[in-house]
C-alpha positions as CSV (number, residue, x, y, z in Angstrom):
1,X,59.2,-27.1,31.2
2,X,60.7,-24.3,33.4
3,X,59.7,-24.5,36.9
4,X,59.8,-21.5,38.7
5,X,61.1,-22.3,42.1
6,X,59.2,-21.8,45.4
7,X,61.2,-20.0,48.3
8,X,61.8,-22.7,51.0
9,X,62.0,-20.6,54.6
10,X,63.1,-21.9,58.2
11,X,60.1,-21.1,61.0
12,X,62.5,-17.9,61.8
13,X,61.7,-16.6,58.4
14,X,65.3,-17.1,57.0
15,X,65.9,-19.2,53.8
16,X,65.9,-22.6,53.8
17,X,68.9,-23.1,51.7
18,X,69.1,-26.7,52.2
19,X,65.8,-27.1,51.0
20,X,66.1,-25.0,48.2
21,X,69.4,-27.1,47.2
22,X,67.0,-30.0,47.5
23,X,64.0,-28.5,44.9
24,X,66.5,-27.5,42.6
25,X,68.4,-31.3,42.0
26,X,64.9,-33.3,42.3
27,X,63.6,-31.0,39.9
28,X,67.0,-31.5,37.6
29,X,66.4,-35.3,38.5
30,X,63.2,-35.2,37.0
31,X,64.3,-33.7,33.3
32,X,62.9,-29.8,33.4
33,X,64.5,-27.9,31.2
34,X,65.4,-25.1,33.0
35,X,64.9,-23.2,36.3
36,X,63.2,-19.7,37.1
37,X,64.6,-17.9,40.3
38,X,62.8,-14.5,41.8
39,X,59.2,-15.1,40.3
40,X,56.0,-14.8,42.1
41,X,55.8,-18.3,42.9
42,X,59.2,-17.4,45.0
43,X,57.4,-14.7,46.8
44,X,59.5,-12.6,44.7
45,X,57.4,-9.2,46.5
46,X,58.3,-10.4,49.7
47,X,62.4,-10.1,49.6
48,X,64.5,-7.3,49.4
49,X,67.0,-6.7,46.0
50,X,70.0,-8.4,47.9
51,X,67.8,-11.1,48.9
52,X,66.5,-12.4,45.5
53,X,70.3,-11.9,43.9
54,X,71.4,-14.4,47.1
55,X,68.8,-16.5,46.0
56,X,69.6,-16.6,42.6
57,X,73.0,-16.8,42.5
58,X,72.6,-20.0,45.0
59,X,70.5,-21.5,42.3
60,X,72.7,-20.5,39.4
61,X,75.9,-22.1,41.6
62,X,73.7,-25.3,42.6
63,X,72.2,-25.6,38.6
64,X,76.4,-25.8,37.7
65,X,75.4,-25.3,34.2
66,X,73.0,-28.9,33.8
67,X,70.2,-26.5,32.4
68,X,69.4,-22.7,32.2
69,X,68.3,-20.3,34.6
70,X,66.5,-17.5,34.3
71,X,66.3,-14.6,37.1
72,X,62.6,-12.9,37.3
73,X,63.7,-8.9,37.8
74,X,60.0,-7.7,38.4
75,X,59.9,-5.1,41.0
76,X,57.8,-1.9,41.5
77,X,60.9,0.1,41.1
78,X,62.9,0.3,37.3
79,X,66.5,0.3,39.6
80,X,65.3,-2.2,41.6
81,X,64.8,-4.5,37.9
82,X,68.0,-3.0,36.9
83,X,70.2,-4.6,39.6
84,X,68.4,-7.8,39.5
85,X,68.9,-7.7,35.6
86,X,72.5,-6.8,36.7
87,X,73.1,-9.4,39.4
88,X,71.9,-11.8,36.9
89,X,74.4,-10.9,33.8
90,X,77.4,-10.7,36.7
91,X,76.3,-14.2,38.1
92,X,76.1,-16.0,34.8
93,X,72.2,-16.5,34.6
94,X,71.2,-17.5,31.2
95,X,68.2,-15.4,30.6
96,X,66.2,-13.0,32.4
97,X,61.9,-12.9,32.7
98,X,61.2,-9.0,32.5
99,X,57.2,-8.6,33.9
100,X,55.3,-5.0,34.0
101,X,55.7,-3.1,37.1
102,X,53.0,-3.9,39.5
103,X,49.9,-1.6,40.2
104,X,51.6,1.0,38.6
105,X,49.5,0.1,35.4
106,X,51.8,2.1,33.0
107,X,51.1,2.9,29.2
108,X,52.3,0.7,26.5
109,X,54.9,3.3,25.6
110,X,55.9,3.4,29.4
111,X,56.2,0.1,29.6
112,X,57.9,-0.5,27.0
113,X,60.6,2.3,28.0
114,X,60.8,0.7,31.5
115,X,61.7,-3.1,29.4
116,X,64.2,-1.4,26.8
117,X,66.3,-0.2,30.1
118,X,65.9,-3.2,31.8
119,X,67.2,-5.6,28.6
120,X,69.8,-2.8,27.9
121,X,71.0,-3.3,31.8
122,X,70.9,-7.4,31.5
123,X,72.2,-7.8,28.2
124,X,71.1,-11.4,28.3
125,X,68.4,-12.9,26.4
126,X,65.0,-11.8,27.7
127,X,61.4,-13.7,28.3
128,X,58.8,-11.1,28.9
129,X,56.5,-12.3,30.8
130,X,52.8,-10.8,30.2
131,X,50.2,-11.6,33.4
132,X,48.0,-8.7,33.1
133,X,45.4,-10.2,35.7
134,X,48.6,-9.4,38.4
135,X,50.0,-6.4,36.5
136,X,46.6,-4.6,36.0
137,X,47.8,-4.3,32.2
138,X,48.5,-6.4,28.7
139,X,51.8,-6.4,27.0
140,X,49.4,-5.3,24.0
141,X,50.7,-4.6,20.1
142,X,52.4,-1.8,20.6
143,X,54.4,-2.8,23.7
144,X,55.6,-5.9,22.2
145,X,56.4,-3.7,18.6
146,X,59.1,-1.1,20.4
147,X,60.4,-4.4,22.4
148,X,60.3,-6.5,20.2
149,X,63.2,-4.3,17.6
150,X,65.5,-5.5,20.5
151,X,67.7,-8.4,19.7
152,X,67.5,-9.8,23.0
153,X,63.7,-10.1,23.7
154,X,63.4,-13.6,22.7
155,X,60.3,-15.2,24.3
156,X,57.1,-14.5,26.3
157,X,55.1,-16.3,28.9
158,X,51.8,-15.6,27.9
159,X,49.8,-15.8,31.1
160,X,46.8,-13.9,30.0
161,X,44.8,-16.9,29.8
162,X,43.9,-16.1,26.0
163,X,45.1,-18.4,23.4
164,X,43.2,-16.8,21.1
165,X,46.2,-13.8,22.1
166,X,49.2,-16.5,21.6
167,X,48.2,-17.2,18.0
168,X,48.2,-13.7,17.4
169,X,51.2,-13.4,19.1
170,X,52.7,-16.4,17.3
171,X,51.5,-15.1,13.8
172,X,52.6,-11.4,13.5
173,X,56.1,-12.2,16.0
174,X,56.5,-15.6,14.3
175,X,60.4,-16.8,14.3
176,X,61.5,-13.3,16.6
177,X,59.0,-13.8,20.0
178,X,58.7,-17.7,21.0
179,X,55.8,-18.1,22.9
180,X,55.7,-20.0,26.5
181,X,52.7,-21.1,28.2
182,X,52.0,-19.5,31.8
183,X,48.1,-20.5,32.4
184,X,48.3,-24.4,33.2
185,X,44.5,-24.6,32.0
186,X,45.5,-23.7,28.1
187,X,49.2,-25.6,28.2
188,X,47.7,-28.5,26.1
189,X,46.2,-25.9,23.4
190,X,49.7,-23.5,23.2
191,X,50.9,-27.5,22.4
192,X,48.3,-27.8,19.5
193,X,48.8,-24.7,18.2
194,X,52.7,-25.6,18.0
């Protein structure tokens, strides 16, 4: 279980760091296995660059190594992924969750272009994360074949609400892309299924 965390704010619209300091040891307290900073859940389209690298370098300091963090680097703009992918190798995250550019609705072969520069700018293991009902597209076969020759693309949170999709994922990637569930109502097939 990696909980992606919500973005606590004060009334004034600034962070609630103490509250986020909070989330992030009751949710250590209660055994997840690792932490996701800068998703959607964390209104991820609401902050600025610097913002969401304050963030997670808060949560990477507060996590002090107990369990892994991954930094979510989707953003309309490739630089604006970069740096986050950036920020996240330079702050010691553990991973990074790489998502299609929003309404931009790119090809698979642009796609995949725009996720090779982002892993080449991380250099950290990657978990793409596939939500075409948000991202207008799929991470379909030919994406995840010119991604998936990368060393670090290591996972994907399948979020497409198809787990007829994950075991096709899980057959033709099996052993190189470990799948991770993202739609809550098909969590207890992806178990099933292994």
């Amino acid at each position: 279980i990696y909980t992606p965390l919500i973005t606590p704010f004060h009334a004034d619209g600034s962070f609630d760091l103490d509250a986020l300091a909070e989330l992030v040891e009751t949710l250590i307290a209660a055994g997840v296995h690792g932490l996701i900073s800068g998703g959607s859940t964390g209104e991820n389209y609401a902050e600025t660059v610097a913002e969401r690298l304050e963030l997670a370098r808060f949560t990477v300091e507060r996590a002090r190594g107990r369990l892994p963090v991954i930094v979510g680097t989707g953003a309309m703009r490739t630089p604006d992924s970069i740096a986050l992918a950036q920020g996240a190798r330079q702050m010691g995250a553990d991973a990074i969750l790489l998502a299609t550019p929003p309404y931009s609705v790119p090809t698979e072969a642009e796609n995949a272009l725009n996720a090779l520069a982002i892993d080449r700018a991380a250099d950290l293991p990657v978990i793409l994360y596939n939500y075409p009902g948000r991202m207008g597209v799929q991470m379909g076969r030919e994406f995840l074949d010119r991604v998936g020759r990368s060393r670090n693309i290591v996972g994907i949170k399948e979020s497409s609400g198809s787990l007829q999709r994950a075991i096709d994922i899980a057959s033709r990637y099996e052993g190189k892309i470990q799948l991770v569930s993202g739609s809550d109502d098909i969590a207890l097939d992806f178990m099933f299924w292994g």
